[in-house]
C-alpha positions as a printed Julia matrix, in Angstrom:
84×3 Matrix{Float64}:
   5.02   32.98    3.48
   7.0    34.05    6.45
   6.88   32.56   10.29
   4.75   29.33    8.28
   6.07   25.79    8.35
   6.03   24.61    4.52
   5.29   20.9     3.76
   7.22   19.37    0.94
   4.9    16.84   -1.19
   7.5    14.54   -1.4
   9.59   14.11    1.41
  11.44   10.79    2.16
  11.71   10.89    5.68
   7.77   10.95    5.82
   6.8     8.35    3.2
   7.16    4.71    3.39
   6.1     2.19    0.87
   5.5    -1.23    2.29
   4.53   -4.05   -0.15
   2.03   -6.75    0.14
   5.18   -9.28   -0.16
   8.38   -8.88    0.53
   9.98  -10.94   -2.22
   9.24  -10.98   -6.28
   7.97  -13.38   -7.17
   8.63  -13.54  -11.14
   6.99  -13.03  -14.48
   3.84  -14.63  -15.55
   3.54  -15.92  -19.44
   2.59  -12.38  -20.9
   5.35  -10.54  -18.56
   3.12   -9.55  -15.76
   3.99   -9.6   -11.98
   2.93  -12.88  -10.65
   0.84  -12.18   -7.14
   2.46  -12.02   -4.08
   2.6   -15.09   -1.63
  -0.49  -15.41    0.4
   1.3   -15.89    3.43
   3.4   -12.98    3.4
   1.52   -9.67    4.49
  -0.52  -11.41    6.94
   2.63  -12.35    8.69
   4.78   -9.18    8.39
   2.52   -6.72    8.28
   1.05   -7.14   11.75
   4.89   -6.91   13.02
   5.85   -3.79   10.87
   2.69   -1.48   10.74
   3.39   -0.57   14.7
   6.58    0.37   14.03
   4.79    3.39   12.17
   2.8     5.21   14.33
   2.05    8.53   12.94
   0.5     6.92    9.33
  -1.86    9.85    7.99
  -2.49    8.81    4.87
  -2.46    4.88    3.27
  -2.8     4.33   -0.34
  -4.01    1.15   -1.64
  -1.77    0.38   -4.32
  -2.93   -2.81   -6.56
  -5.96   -5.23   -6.76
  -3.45   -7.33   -4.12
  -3.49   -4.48   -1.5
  -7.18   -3.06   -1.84
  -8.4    -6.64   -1.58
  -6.63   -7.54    1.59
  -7.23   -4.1     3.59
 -10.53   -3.21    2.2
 -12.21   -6.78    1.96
 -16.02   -6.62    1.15
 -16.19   -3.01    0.96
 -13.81   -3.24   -2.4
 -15.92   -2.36   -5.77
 -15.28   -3.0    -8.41
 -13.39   -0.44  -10.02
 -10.67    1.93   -8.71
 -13.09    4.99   -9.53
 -15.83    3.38   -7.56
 -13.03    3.03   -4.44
 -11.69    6.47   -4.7
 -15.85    7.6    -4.99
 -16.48    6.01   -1.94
């Protein structure tokens, strides 16, 4: 389409994944992720989110993520989050 601005779906200059911690934290017994420290998106987050103003779209990404930014409203499964 001429004279109209096309978006790209995945450009990297526009998307920015920021994790609930900033450090791994290891393997539990059966090879899974252990959780992130408690103390670690409460403290960096707060600092790093303003440095991105122009945030149009956040994806909850993990029971770690959905739990801290969508508290009590969180069901309980992801097709009852997306639903609502």
């Amino acid at each position: 389409m001429a004279g109209r601005r096309q978006r790209h779906v995945y450009d990297e200059s526009h998307i920015v994944i920021v994790p609930m911690g900033f450090c791994f934290q290891g393997q539990d017994a059966k090879g899974g992720d252990l959780p992130p420290r408690p103390e670690c998106a409460p403290h960096w987050h707060p600092q790093l989110l303003p440095l991105l103003p122009n945030i149009g779209l956040t994806i909850l990404i993990g029971q770690y993520a959905q739990g801290r930014y969508l508290g009590n409203k969180r069901k309980a499964t992801l097709t009852e989050i997306v639903q609502a």
